[in-house]
C-alpha positions as CSV (number, residue, x, y, z in Angstrom):
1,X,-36.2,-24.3,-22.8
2,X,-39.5,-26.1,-22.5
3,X,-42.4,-24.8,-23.2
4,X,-46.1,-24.2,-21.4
5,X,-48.6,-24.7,-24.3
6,X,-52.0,-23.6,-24.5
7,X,-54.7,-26.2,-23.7
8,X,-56.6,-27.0,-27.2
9,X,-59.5,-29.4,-28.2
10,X,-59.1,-31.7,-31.5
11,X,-62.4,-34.1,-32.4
12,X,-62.1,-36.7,-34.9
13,X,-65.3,-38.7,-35.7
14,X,-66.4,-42.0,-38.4
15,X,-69.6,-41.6,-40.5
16,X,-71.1,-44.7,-41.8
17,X,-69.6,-44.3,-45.8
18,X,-65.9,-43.6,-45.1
19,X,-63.9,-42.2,-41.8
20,X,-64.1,-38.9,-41.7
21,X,-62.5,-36.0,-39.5
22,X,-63.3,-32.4,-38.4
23,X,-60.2,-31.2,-38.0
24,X,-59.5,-28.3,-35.6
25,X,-58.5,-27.2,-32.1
26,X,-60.7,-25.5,-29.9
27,X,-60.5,-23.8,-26.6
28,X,-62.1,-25.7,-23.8
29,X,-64.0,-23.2,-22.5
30,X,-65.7,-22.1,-25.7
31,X,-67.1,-25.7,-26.2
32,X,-70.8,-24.7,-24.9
33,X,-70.6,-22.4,-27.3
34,X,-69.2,-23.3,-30.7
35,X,-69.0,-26.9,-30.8
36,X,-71.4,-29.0,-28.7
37,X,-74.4,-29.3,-30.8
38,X,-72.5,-30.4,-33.5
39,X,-70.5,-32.8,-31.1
40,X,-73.8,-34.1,-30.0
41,X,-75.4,-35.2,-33.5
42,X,-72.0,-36.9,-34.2
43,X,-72.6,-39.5,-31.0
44,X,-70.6,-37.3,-28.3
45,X,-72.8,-38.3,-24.7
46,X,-70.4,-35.7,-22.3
47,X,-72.0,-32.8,-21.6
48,X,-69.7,-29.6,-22.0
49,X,-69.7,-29.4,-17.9
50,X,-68.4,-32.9,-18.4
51,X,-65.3,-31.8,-20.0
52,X,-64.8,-28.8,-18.9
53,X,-65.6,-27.0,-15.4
54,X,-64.2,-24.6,-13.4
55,X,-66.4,-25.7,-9.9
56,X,-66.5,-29.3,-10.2
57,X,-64.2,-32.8,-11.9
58,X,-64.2,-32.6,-15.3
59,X,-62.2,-34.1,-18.3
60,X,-59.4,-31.1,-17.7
61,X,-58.9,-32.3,-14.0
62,X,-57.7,-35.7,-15.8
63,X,-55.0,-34.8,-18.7
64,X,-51.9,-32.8,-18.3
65,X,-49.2,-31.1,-19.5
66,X,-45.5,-32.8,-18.8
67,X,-42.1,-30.9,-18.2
68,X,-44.3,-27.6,-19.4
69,X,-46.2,-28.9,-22.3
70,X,-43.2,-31.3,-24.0
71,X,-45.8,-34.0,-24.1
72,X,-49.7,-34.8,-22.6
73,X,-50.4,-37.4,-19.6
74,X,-53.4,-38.6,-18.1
75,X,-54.3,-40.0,-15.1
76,X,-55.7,-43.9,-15.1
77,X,-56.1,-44.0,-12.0
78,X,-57.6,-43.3,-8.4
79,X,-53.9,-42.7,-6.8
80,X,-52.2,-40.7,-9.4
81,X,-51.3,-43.4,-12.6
82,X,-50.3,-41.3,-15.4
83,X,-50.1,-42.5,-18.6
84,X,-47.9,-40.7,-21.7
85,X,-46.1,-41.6,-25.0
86,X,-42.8,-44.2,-24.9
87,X,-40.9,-40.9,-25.8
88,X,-42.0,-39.2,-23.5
89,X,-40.7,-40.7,-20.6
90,X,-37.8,-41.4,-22.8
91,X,-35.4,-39.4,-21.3
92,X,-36.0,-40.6,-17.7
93,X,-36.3,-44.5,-18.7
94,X,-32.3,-43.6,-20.2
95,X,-31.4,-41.7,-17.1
96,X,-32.4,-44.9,-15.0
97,X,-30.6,-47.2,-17.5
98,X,-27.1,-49.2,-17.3
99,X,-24.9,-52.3,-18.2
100,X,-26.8,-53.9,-15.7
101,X,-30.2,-52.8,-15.8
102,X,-31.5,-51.3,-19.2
103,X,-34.7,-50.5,-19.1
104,X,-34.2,-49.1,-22.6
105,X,-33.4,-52.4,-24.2
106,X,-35.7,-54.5,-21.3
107,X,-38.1,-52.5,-20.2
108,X,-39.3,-51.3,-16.6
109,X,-42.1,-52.4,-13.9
110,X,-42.2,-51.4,-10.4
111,X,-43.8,-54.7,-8.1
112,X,-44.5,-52.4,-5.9
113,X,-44.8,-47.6,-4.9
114,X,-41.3,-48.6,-3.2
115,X,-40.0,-49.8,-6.7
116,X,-41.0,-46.6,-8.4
117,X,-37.9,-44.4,-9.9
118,X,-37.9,-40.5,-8.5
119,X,-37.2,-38.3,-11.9
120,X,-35.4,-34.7,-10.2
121,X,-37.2,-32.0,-12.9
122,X,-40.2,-33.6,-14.1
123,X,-43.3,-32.0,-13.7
124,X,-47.0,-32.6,-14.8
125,X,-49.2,-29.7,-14.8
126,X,-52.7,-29.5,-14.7
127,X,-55.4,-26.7,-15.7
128,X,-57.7,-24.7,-13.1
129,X,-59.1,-22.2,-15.1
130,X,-59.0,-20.4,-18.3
131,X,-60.1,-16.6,-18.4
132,X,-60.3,-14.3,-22.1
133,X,-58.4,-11.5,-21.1
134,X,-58.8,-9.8,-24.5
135,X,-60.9,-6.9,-23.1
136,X,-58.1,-6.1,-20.3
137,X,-55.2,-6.3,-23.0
138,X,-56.2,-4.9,-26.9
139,X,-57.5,-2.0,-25.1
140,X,-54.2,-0.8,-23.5
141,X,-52.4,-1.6,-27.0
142,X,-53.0,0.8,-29.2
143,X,-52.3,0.6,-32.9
144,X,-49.0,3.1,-33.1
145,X,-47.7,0.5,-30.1
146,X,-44.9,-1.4,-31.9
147,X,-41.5,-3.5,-32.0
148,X,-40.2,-2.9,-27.8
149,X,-42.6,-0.5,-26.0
150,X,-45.7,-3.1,-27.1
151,X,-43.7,-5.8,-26.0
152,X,-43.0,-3.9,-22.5
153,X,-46.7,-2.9,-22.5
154,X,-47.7,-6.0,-22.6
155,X,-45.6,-7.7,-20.0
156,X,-46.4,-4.9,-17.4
157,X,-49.9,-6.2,-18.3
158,X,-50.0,-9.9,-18.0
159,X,-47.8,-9.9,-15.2
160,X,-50.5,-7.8,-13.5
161,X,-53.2,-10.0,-14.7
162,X,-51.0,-13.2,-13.4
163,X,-50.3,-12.0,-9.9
164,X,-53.8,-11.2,-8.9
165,X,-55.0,-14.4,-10.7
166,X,-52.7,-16.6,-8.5
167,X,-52.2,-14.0,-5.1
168,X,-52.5,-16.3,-2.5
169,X,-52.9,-20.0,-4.1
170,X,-50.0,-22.4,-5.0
171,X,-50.7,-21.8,-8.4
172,X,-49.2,-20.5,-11.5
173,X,-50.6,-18.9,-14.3
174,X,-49.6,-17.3,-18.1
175,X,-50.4,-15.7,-20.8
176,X,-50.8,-16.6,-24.6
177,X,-52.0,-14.6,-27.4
178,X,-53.8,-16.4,-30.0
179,X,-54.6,-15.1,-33.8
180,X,-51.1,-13.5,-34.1
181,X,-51.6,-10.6,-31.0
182,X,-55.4,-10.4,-31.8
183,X,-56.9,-11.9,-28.9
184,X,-55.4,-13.1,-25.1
185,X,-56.2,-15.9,-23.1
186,X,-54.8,-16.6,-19.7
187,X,-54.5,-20.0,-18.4
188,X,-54.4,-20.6,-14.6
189,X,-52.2,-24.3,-13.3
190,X,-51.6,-26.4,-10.7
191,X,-48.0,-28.3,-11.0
192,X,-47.3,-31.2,-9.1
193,X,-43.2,-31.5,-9.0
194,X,-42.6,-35.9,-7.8
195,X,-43.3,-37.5,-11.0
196,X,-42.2,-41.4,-10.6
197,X,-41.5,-44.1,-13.3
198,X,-43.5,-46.8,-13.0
199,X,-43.4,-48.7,-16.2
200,X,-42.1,-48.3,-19.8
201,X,-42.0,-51.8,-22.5
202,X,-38.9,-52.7,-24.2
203,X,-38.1,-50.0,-26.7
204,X,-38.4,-52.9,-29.6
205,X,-42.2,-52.3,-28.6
206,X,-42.3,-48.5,-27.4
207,X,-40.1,-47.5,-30.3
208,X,-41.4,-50.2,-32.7
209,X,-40.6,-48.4,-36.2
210,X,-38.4,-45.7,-34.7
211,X,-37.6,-43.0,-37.3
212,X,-39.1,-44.7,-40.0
213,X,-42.3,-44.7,-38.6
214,X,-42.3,-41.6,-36.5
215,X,-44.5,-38.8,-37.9
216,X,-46.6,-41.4,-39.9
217,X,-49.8,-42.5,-40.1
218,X,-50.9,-45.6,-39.3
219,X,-48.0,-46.2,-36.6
220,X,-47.9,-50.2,-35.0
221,X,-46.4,-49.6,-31.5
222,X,-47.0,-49.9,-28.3
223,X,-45.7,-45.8,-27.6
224,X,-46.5,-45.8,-23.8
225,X,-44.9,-45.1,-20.6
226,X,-46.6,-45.2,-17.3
227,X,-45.5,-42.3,-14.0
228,X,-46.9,-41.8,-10.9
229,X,-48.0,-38.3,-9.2
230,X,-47.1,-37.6,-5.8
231,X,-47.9,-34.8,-3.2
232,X,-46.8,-33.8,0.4
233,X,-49.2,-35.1,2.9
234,X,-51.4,-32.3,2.6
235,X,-52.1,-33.1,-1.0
236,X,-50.5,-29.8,-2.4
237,X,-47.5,-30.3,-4.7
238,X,-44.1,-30.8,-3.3
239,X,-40.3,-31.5,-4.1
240,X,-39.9,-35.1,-3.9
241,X,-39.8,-36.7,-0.8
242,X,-40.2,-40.3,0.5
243,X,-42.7,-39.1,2.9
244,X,-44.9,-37.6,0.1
245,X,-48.3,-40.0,-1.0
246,X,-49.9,-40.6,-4.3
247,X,-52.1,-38.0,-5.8
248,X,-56.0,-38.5,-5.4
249,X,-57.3,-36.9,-8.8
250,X,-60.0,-34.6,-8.9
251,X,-60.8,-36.7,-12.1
252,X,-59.1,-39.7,-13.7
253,X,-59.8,-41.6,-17.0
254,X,-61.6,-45.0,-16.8
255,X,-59.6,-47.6,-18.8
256,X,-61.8,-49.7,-21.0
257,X,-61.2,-53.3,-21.9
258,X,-64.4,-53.4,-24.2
259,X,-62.5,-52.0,-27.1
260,X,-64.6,-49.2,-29.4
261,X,-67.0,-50.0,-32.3
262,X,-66.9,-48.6,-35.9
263,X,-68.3,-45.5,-36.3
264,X,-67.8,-44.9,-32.4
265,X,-67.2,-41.1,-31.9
266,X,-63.9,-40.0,-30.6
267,X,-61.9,-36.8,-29.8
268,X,-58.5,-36.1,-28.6
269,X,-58.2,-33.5,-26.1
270,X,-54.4,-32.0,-24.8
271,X,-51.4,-29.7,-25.2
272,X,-50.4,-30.2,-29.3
273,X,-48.4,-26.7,-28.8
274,X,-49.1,-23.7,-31.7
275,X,-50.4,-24.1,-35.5
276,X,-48.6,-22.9,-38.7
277,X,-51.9,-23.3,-40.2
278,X,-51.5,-19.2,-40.7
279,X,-48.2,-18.7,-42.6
280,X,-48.1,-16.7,-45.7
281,X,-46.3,-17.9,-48.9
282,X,-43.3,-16.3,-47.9
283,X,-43.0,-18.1,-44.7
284,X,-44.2,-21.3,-46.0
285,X,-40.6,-20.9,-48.6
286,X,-38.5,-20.0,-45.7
287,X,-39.6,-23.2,-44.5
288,X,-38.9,-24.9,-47.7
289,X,-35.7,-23.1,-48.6
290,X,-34.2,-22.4,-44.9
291,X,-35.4,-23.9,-41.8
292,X,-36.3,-27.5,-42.7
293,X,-33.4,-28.1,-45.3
294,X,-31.0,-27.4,-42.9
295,X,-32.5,-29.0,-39.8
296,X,-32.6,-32.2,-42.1
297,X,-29.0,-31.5,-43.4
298,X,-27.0,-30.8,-39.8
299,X,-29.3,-33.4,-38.0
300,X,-28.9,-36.0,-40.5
301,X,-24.8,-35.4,-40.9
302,X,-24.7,-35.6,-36.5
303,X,-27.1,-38.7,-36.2
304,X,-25.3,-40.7,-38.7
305,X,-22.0,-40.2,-36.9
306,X,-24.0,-40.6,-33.4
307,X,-25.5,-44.0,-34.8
308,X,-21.9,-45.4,-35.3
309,X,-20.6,-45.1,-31.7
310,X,-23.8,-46.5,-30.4
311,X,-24.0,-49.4,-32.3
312,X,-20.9,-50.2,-31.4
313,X,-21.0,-50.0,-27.7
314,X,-24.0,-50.7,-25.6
315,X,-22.7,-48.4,-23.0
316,X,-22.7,-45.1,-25.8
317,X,-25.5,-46.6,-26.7
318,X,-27.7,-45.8,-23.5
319,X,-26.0,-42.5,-22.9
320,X,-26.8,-41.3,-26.1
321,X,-30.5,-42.6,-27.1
322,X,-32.2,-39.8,-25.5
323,X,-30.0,-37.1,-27.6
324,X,-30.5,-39.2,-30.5
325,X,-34.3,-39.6,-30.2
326,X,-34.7,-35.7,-29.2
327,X,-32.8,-34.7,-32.4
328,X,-34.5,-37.1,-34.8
329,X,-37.8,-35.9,-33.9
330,X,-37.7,-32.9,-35.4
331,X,-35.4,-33.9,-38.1
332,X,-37.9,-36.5,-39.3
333,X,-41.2,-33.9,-39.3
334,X,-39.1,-31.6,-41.3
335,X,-38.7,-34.2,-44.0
336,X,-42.3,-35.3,-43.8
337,X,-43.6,-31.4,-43.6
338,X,-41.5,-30.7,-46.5
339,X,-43.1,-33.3,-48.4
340,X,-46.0,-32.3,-47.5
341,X,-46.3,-28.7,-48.3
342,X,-45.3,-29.7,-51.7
343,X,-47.6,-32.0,-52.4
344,X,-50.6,-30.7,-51.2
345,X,-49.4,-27.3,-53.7
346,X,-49.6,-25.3,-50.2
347,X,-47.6,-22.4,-51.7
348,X,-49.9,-22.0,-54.6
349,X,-53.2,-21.6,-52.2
350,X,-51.3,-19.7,-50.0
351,X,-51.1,-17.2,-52.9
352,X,-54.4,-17.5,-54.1
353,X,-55.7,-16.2,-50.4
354,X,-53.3,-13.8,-50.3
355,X,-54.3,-12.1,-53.9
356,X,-58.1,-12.7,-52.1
357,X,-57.3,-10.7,-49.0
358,X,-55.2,-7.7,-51.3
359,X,-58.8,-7.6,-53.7
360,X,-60.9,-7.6,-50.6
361,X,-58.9,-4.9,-48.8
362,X,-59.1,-2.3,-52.6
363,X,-62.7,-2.6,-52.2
364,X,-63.0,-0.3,-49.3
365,X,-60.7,2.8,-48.6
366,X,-61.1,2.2,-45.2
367,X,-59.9,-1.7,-44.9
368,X,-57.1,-0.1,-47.6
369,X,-55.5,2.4,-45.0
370,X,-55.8,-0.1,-42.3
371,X,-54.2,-3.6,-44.4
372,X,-52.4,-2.6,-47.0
373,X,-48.9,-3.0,-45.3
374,X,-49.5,-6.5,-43.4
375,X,-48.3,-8.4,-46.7
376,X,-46.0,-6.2,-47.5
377,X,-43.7,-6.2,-44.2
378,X,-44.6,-9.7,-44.0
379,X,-42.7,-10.2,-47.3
380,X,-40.3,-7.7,-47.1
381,X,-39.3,-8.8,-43.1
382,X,-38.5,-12.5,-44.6
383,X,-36.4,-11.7,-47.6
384,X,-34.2,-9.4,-45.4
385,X,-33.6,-11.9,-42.8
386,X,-32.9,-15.1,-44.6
387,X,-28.9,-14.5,-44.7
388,X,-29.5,-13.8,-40.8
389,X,-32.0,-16.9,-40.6
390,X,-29.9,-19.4,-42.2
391,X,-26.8,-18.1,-40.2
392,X,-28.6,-18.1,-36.6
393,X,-30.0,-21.2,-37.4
394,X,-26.8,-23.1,-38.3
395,X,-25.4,-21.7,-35.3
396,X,-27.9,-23.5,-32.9
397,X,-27.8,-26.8,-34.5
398,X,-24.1,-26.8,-35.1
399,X,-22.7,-24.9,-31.9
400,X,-25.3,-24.7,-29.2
401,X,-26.7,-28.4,-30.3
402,X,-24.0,-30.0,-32.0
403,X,-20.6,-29.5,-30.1
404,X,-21.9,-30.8,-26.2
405,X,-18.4,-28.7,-24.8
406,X,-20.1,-25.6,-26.2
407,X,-23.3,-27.1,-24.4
408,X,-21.3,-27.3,-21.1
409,X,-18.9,-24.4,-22.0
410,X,-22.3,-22.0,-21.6
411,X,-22.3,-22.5,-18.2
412,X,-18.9,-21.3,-17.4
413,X,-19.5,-18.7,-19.9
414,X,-21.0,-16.8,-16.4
415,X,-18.2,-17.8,-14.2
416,X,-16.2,-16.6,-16.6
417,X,-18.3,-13.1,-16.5
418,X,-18.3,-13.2,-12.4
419,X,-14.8,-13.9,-12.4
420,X,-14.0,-11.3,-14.6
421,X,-16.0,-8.2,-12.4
422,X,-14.2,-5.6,-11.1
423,X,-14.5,-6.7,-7.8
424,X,-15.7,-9.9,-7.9
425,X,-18.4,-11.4,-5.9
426,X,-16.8,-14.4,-4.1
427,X,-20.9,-15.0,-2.6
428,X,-21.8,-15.2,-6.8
429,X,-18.9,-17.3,-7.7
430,X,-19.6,-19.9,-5.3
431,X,-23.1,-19.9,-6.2
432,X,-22.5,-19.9,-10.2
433,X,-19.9,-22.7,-9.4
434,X,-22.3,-24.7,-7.4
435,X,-24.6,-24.7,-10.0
436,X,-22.5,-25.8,-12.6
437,X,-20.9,-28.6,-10.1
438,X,-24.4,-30.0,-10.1
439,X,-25.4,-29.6,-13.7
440,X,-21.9,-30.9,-15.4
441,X,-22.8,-34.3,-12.6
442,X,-25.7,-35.3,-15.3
443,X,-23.9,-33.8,-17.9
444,X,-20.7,-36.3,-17.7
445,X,-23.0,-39.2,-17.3
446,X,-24.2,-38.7,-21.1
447,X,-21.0,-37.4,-22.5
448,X,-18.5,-40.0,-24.0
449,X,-15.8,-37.5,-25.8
450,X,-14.5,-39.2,-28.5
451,X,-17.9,-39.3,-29.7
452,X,-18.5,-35.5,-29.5
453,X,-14.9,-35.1,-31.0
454,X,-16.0,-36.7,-34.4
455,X,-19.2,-34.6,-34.4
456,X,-17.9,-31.6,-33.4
457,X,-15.2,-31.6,-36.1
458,X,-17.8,-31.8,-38.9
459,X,-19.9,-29.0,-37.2
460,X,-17.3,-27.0,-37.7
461,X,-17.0,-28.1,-41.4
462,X,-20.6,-27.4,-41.8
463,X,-20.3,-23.8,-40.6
464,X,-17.1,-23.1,-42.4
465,X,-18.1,-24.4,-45.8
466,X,-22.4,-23.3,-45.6
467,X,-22.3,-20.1,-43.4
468,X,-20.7,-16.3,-44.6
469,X,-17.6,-15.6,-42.9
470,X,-19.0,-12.5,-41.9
471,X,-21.6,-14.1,-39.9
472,X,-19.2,-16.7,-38.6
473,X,-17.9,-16.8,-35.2
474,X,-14.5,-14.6,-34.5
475,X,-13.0,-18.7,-34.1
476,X,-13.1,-19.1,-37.4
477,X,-10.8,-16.3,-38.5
478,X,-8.3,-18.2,-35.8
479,X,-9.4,-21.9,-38.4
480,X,-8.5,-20.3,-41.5
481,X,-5.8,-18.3,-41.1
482,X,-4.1,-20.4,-38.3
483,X,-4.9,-24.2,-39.3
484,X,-5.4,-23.5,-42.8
485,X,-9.2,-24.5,-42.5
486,X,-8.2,-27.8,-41.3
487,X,-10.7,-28.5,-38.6
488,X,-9.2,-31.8,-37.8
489,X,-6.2,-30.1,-36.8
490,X,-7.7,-27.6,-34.6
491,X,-10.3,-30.2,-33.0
492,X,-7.2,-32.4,-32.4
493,X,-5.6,-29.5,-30.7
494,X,-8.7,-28.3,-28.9
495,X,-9.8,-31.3,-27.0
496,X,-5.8,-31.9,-26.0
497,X,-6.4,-28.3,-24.2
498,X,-9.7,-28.0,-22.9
499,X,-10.8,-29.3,-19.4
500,X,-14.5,-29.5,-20.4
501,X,-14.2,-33.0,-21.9
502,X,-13.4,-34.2,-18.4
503,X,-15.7,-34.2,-15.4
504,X,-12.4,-35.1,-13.7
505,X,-10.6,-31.7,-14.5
506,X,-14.2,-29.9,-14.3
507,X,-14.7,-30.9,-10.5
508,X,-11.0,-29.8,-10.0
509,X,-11.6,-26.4,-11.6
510,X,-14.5,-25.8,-9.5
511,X,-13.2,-26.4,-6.2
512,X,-11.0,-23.2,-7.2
513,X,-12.3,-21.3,-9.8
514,X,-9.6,-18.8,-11.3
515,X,-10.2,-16.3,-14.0
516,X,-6.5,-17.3,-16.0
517,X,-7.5,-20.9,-16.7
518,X,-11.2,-19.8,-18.4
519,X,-9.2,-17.5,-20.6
520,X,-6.9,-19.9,-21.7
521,X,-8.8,-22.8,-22.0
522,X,-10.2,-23.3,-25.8
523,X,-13.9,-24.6,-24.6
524,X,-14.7,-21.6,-22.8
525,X,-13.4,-19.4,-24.9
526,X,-15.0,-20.9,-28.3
527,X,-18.5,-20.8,-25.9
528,X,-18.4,-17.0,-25.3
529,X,-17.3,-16.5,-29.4
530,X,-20.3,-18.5,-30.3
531,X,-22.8,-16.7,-27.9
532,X,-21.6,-13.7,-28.7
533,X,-21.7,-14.3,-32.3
534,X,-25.2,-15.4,-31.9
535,X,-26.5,-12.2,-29.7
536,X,-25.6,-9.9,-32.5
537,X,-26.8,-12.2,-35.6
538,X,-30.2,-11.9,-33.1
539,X,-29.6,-8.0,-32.6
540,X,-29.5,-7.7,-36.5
541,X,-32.8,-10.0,-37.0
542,X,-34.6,-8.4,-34.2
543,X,-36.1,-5.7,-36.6
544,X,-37.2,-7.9,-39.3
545,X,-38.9,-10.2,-36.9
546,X,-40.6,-6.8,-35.6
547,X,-42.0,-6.4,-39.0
548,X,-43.3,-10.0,-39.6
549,X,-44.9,-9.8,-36.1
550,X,-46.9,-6.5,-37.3
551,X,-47.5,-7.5,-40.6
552,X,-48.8,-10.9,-39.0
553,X,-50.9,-9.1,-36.4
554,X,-52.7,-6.5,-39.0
555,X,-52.9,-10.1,-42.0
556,X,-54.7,-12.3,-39.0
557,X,-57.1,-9.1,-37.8
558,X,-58.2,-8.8,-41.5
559,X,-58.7,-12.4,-42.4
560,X,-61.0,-12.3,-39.4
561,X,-62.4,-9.4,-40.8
562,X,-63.2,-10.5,-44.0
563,X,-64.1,-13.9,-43.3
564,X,-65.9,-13.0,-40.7
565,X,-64.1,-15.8,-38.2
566,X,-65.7,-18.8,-40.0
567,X,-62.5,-19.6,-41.5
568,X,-60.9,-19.5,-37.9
569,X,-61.1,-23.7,-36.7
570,X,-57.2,-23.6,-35.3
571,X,-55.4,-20.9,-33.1
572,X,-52.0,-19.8,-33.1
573,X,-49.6,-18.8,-30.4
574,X,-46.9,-17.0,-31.5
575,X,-43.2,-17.2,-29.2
576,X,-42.7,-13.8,-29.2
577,X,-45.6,-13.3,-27.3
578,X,-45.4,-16.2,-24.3
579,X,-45.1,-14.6,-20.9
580,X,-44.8,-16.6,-18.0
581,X,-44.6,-16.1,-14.4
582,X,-44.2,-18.5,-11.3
């Protein structure tokens, strides 16, 4: 699922001597505050009204948040031109692409609004307000509030705090908590729902460098795509209609052809998502050790088999750039992270605050009795869960990422539960059907099964060979002792008897959905083993991610504590604690 991100601030300025950056992310609305003085005196010429207002245009009226806060946009123009990265528009500029028209390998302009391509899904969203809620929420969680009934607390609370901010408006609204549960901010939007393509270059120019260059810095490309936001007639946001008009912005960006100077000031401003700027050591080596050595591992081992089919045929080709491209991303930052932590010796200061915060907390009885166990269910939380980690991990890249029949099989994975009722719903079925009938259409557009055959046979490898049995699927009991462990055999088998690798058969199913054929049928069945699997592996790390959260709450509060907030430039926004409502 996509995310909605947190609207942050990052400045970057030159100094006569050498270029120079103050790295950090700030809150818009705490500008006036903390940072315009210093913006000022570096050659900054926006007053913080400028950039920020809640009664009149401003800088936030200008940049958004696409599909939830995947990328930032901002408008260009007086009619709605919104201008993003070559990536992300990526996805729709392969959606519109074909034999005949690739827009991937030639690019895309629309002559004229008529010309411009509807994208179903894509959103932008912009920001109306933001409000510190942190007086309404710490005060209603008290300290002996942990693990479930916090969690409950707190969504009784924001939902509260989200339905009287947006009674009566079009607008939606949510919740983040920032400093690991220490402080809440809530955010109140404005989505606009007809996002048109309007141009995108050749990806030999958006993608110049590709994975090679991705994640580095400098980067030569021209990484740009250009949309268009539309409203109903009225101006408010609306599904998309021919009848609906380009949106006149509140505020848009003026494009400059003047170019900048050296020593010009400059600052970014968007949606860059959450920082690990706050991980202990022991997180930091789960990273090292777990999370980004097997991202690199499964992604690597399903890209390299990907690349084949799609240099081989320009039609696989265009169906599968966009998978490529979204698994690379990640793949490629967990090699460059990885490198980084190590050489910068991250670990080792890591540490060294650590033994800092344990000396500062002895010092005072008080600080004793209220710290003393954030490090250690910190550490103790991550060393209990990496078997779990690893396992749950592999699972999603492998199953829920790698195999695209699991990916479909989900779906019918609730058919299969409606179907199975003791007095089924025929209302629900129809419903559950008709949602899969329209999913599985974009699904069989991208899907070319010989590819996801090769792939999903050394998925299978990869779990059987790196992952415990007894966190391994119930499916893989059947591999072993049936097959011998020969994958190939039971992949060769598998997609003889399954009807997911064919939209064909799919259709066919779903124009009479009967409970016997989902039983039977291998996809389905390997779908529900896998999700089930993965529930419990979740159930069994649910209460050592209970104690990292506390221990992370109780380390964050006493670093503010001690340092007395100075230290505090970035903000962190924690999953567990995103709450959402629309």
């Amino acid at each position: 699922m996509k995310k909605l991100f947190s609207l942050l601030f990052l400045i970057v300025f030159a100094t006569t001597a050498l270029l120079k950056a103050d790295k950090g992310m700030w809150l818009l609305h705490i500008l006036q505050d903390k940072k315009m003085d210093e913006m000022k005196a570096m050659g900054l010429e926006l007053t913080a009204e400028q950039i920020y207002s809640v009664n009149n245009s401003s800088l936030k009226d200008a940049i958004g948040a696409l599909d939830g806060g995947s990328c930032t946009a901002e408008l260009i123009s007086p009619e709605g031109l919104l201008l993003t990265n070559h990536h992300c528009g990526y996805d729709e500029i392969q959606n519109h692409s074909s034999l005949e028209h690739n827009y991937l390998k030639n690019g895309f302009w629309a002559m004229t609004k008529e010309e411009e391509l509807p994208n179903p899904g894509k959103t932008i969203t912009f920001l109306v307000r933001i409000e510190d809620i942190t007086d309404q929420v710490l005060p209603e969680l008290s300290p002996d509030l942990t693990g479930d009934a916090r969690k409950e607390k707190l969504e009784s609370l924001t939902r509260d705090i989200i339905s009287e901010a947006t009674g009566g408006t079009h607008y939606d609204a949510y919740v983040r908590s920032f400093f690991n549960g220490n402080q809440y901010i809530l955010f109140v939007n404005e989505t606009f729902r007809d996002v048109r393509l309007v141009g995108a270059p050749p990806e030999s120019i958006g993608k110049f460098g590709h994975d090679t260059d991705n994640w580095m810095w400098p980067r030569h490309t021209g990484d740009f795509s250009l949309f268009r936001v539309y409203a109903g007639p009225d101006g408010q946001p609306a599904d998309y209609s021919p009848d609906n008009i380009p949106v006149e912005p509140k505020h848009f960006l003026p494009v400059s052809l003047e170019g900048y100077e050296k020593e010009d000031f400059a600052m970014v401003m968007g949606f860059p998502g959450s920082t690990d700027r706050y991980m202990t050591s022991w997180q930091v080596e789960e990273l090292l050790n777990i999370t980004h050595p097997n991202r690199i591992k499964i992604r690597g081992e399903k890209q390299e088999l990907m690349m084949e089919d799609m240099r081989a045929s320009e039609k696989i080709n265009i169906m599968y750039s966009a998978k490529y491209s979204r698994s690379s991303n990640y793949w490629k930052y967990s090699i460059g992270q990885s490198e980084g932590l190590r050489n910068l010796n991250v670990l080792d200061r890591k540490r060294e605050l650590e033994d800092q915060f344990r000396n500062w907390i002895k010092e005072d009885p008080a600080r004793d009795d209220k710290y003393s166990e954030a490090l250690t269910l910190i550490e103790t939380g991550i060393d209990k869960r990496k078997d779990l980690k690893h396992s749950s991990q592999y699972l999603m890249e492998c199953m829920f990422s790698g195999m695209e029949t699991v990916q479909v099989g989900n779906m019918f994975r609730f058919l299969y539960m409606e179907l199975s009722a003791e007095e089924p719903d025929m209302e629900r079925i129809e419903m559950v059907a008709g949602y899969i009938r329209n999913n599985a259409a974009e699904f069989y557009k991208e899907y070319n099964a010989p590819t996801d055959k090769k792939i999903s046979k050394e998925m299978l490898d990869l779990m059987l060979l790196d992952v415990s049995p007894e966190y391994q699927p119930d499916i893989f009991d059947v591999i072993r002792k049936k097959y011998k462990s020969d994958t190939e055999k039971f992949i060769d088998r598998y997609f003889k008897k399954t009807i997911l690798t064919s939209e064909e058969k799919v259709m066919e199913f779903l124009d009479d959905p009967d409970l016997k054929t989902l039983e039977k049928d291998p996809g389905v069945q390997m779908a529900i083993s896998f999700f089930e699997n993965y529930m419990g592996i979740n159930a069994m790390l649910a209460k050592y991610n209970e104690m990292i959260e506390e221990g992370s709450r109780l380390w964050i509060a006493g670093l503010k504590e001690m340092q007395k907030t100075g230290f505090f430039i970035l903000m962190q926004t924690p999953h567990s604690d995103l709450h959402t409502v629309r």
